[in-house]
N, C-alpha and C positions, 0 to 999 in steps of 0.2 A: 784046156782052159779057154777056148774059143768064146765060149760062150757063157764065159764070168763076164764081172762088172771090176773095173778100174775104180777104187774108190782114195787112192792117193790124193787127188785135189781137194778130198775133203777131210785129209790131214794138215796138219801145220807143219811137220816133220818131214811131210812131200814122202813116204816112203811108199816103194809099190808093190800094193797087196790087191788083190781081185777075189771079191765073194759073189754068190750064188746068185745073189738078188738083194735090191734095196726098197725100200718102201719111206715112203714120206708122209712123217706123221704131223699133223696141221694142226689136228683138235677134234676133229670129223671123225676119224675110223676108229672102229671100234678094235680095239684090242684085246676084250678076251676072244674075238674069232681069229685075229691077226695069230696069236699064240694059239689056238688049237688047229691050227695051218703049219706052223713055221716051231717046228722044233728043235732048232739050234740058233739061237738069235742073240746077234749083239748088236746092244742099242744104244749110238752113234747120236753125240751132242755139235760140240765144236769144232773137234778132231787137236785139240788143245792140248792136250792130258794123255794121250796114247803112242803106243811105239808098236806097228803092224808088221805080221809076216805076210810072206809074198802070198804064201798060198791060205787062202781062208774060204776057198773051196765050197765048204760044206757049213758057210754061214750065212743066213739070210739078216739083212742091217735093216733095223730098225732107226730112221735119219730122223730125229724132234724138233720139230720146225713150226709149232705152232706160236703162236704170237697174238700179246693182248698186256696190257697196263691197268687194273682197274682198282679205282679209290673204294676199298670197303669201310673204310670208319676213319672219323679223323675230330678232334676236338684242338683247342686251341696251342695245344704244348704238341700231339703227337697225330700221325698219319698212317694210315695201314693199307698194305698196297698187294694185293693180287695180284702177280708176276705169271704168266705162261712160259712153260720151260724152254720155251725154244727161242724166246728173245735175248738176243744178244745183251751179254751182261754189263759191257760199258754203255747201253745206249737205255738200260735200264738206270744209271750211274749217271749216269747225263741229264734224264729226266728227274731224278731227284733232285740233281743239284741246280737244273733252272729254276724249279721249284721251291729250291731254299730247304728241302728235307733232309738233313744231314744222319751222316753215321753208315753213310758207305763211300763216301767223297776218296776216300784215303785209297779204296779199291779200285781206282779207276786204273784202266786200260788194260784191266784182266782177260785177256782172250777168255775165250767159250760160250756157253749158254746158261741164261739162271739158273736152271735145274740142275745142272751139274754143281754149283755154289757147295749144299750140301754134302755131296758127295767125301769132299777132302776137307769138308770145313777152310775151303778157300779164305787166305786172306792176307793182308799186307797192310805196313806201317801203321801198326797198331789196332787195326780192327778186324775183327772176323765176323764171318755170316751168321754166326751162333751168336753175335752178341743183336742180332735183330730178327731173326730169323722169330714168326710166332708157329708156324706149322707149314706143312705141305701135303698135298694130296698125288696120291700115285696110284699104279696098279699093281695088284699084290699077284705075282708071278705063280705064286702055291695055291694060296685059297682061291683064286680065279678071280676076283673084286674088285674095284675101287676101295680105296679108304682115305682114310685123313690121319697123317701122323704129328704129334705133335714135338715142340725142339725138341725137350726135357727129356722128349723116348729115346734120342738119337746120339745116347753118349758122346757125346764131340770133346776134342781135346785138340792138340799140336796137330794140324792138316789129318785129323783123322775122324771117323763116324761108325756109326754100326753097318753102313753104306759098305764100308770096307771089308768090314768084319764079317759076322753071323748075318747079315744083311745081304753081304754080296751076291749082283747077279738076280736078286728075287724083286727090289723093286724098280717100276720106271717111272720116275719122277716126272708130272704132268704140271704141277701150278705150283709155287709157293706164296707163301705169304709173311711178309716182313713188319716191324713198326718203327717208324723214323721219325728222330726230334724235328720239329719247329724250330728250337733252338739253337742257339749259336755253336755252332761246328767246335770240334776239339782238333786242334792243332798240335798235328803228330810231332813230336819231341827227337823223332833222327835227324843227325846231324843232317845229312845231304838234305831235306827237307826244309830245315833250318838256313842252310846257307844260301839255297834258291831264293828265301825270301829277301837273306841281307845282300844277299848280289843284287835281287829285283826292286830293294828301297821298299820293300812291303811289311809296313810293319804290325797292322791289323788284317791279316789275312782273311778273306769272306772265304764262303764255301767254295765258289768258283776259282778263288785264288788258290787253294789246297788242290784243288780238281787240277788245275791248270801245271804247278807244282809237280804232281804225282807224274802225272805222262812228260812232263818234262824229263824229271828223275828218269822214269822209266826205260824212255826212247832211248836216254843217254846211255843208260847201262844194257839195254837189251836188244838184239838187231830183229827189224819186224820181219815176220817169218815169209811175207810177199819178197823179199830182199835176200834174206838168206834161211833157208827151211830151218825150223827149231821149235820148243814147246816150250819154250822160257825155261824158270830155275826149273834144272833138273835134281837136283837132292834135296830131300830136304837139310833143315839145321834140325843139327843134334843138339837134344838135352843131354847135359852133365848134372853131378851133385856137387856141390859146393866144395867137396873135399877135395875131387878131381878138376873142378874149375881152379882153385886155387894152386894144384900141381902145375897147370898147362901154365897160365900164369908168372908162375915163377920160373918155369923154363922159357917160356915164348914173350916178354914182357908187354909187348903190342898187342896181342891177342886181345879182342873186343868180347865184351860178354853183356849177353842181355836179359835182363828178367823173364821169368813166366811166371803164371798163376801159384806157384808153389813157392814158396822165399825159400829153399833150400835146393832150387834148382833153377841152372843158367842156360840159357840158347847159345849155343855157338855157330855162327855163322860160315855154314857149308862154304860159301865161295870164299871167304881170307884162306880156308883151310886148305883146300885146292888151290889157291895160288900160291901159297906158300909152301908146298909142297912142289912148287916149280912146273907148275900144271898148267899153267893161265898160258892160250893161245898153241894149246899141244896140241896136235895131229893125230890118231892112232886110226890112217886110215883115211878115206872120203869121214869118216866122223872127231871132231876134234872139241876142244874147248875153245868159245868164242874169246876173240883177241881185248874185247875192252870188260868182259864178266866170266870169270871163270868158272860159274856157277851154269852158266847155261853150256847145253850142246848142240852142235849145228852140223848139220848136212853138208858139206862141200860139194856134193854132187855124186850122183850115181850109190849113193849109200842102201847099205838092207837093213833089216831089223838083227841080222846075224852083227854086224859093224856096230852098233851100236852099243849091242851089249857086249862087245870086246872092249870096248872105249868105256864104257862104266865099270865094270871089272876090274881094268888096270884101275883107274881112277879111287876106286876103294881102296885096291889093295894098296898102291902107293902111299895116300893118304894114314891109310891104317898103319901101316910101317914109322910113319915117321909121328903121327900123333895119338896114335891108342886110340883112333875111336872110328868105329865102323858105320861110314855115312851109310845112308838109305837113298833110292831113287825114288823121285814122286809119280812118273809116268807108269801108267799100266803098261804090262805087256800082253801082246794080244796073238795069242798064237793059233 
C-alpha cells in the first residue's frame, strides 16, 4: 500500500482508508474520458455523509470541487440560482441569506457540498432541499452523457431519493438548481429554535436572525468534526403509524413526536430514543456516543470503519430491545 493515497483528511469521521488515486474535479475535465480510464470510482463530495475502510486499494476518487453561484431568473417574489456541486453548502446558505433569499436559512451549517443536497434529500428544521430544489444536471454513468434531471424525477421523501435507490452509484451530480422567496422567511416552530429567540429578546426574527439561530442550535448540540472527528446525526428518525405512536406514548409519556407529509404517520426522534435507551455519552470502543447529542457518533481516536459499525450495531440492537423499532444509519459505508 506504499504507493496508495491517504484520503482520511478529507473525511470528517478522520478514518483511515488509502485508494489508488484521486482526481480533482473543478468543472474543466471531462468525464466521460475520466470513466473510460477509471473503472472502479468513488465520487467523493465533502467526506460528510461517509464511513471508509482502510483498504480501498482498488478505488480511483473522483474529489467535486468545482465552484460557481449563478442568478438564472429572478422576478420580484422569487430567484433561481445555479449552484456548482462542489461549493460548500453553508457558504451557499450564507449567500442566500445576505441576500434576503429565504427557504434554506433553517439548513445552515450542514457540512458537505451542494451536490450531495439531493442525494439524501438533506435537511433540517423544517425544510428540505426538495422543497426548492427546480433540477440538476449530472453525468449519467450508463449512457455515457450529460443530462438534466428534474425534482419530480427524483422521488424524495424522509432523507431519501432515487440517488439511493435504482439511482445509486450511476449519477455525478455536477450543478443544481434551486428557487428561493424574496419573501419573508418562515420561522421554524421547534422548540430549541423558539427559545433561542426568547432568550435573545428576538421577537421578529429576519432571515439572518434564523441563520444565526440554526448554528447556534447546531454548535450546541453537535461537536465540530476539526475538534472531535464525527459526520453529525448518525440515524436517521423513524417514522411510526399513528397506532404504534400512540403505543410508545402511553408507555414512554415524554416521548416527543413530530409530523410528516402523511397525517397518519409520526417522526420519532432517533436521539431521545438512544438516550433514553441509557446510550447518551456511551463508549463502545475509540467510537462512542457524543456526551451532549446522542444522535451523533464520534471518533475518540485511532478508530476504523470495523469500530464503527460495532458501535451502531449495538446501538440498534439496544434500542430495538427496549422500543420496538429498528433505527437506520444515514452515513454510507464504503468498503
Amino acid at each position: 500500500m506504499d504507493n496508495l493515497i491517504d484520503i482520511s483528511s478529507y473525511t470528517t469521521f478522520n478514518l483511515p482508508s488509502k485508494v489508488k488515486s484521486i482526481t480533482h474535479f473543478t468543472g474543466e475535465e471531462n468525464l466521460e474520458e475520466f470513466f473510460a480510464k477509471n473503472d472502479n470510482v468513488f465520487v467523493l463530495g465533502g467526506g460528510s455523509n461517509i464511513i471508509l475502510s482502510l483498504d480501498l486499494s482498488d478505488k480511483a476518487v473522483l474529489k467535486i470541487e468545482n465552484k460557481d453561484i449563478e442568478i438564472v431568473e429572478q422576478d420580484e417574489n422569487n430567484i433561481t440560482l445555479r449552484i456548482a456541486a462542489g461549493e460548500i453548502w453553508d457558504n451557499v446558505v450564507s449567500f442566500a441569506c445576505e441576500n434576503n433569499y429565504s427557504g434554506i436559512e433553517a439548513m445552515s451549517a450542514i457540512p458537505g457540498i451542494a451536490g450531495a443536497t439531493p442525494v439524501q434529500n438533506v435537511g433540517a428544521y423544517g425544510e428540505e432541499i426538495k422543497d426548492v430544489l427546480v433540477s440538476l444536471e449530472a453525468y449519467d454513468r450508463i449512457e455515457k452523457k450529460y443530462v438534466t434531471i428534474l425534482a419530480e424525477e427524483c422521488d424524495f421523501s424522509y432523507r431519501m431519493s432515487r440517488f439511493k435507490k435504482d439511482w445509486k452509484d450511476r449519477f455525478v451530480i455536477t450543478y443544481i438548481t434551486i428557487k428561493l422567496s424574496k419573501g419573508a422567511p418562515k420561522i421554524p416552530i421547534y422548540k430549541v429554535v423558539q427559545d433561542y429567540f426568547k432568550n435573545n429578546k428576538i421577537e421578529n426574527p429576519s432571515i439572518m436572525d434564523i441563520r444565526n439561530a440554526i448554528i447556534n442550535v447546531r454548535w450546541s448540540k453537535l461537536p465540530k468534526p476539526s475538534e472531535l472527528p464525527n459526520c453529525g446525526s448518525f440515524f436517521e428518525n423513524p417514522i411510526v403509524d399513528k397506532v404504534f405512536a400512540a403505543k410508545l406514548q402511553q408507555e414512554f409519556k415524554d416521548l416527543p413526536l413530530f409530523p410528516t407529509d402523511h397525517e397518519d404517520m409520526f417522526k420519532v426522534p432517533a436521539g431521545w430514543l438512544i438516550e433514553h435507551a441509557g446510550l447518551k455519552g456511551v463508549s463502545f470502543g475509540p467510537v462512542g456516543t457524543y456526551e451532549k447529542n446522542a444522535l451523533v457518533l464520534v471518533n475518540h481516536g485511532g478508530a476504523t470503519q470495523e469500530n464503527v459499525i460495532h458501535a451502531r450495531d449495538e446501538i440498534i440492537k439496544i434500542v430495538y430491545h427496549k422500543f420496538g423499532i429498528m433505527l437506520e444509519s444515514e452515513p454510507e459505508i464504503i468498503k
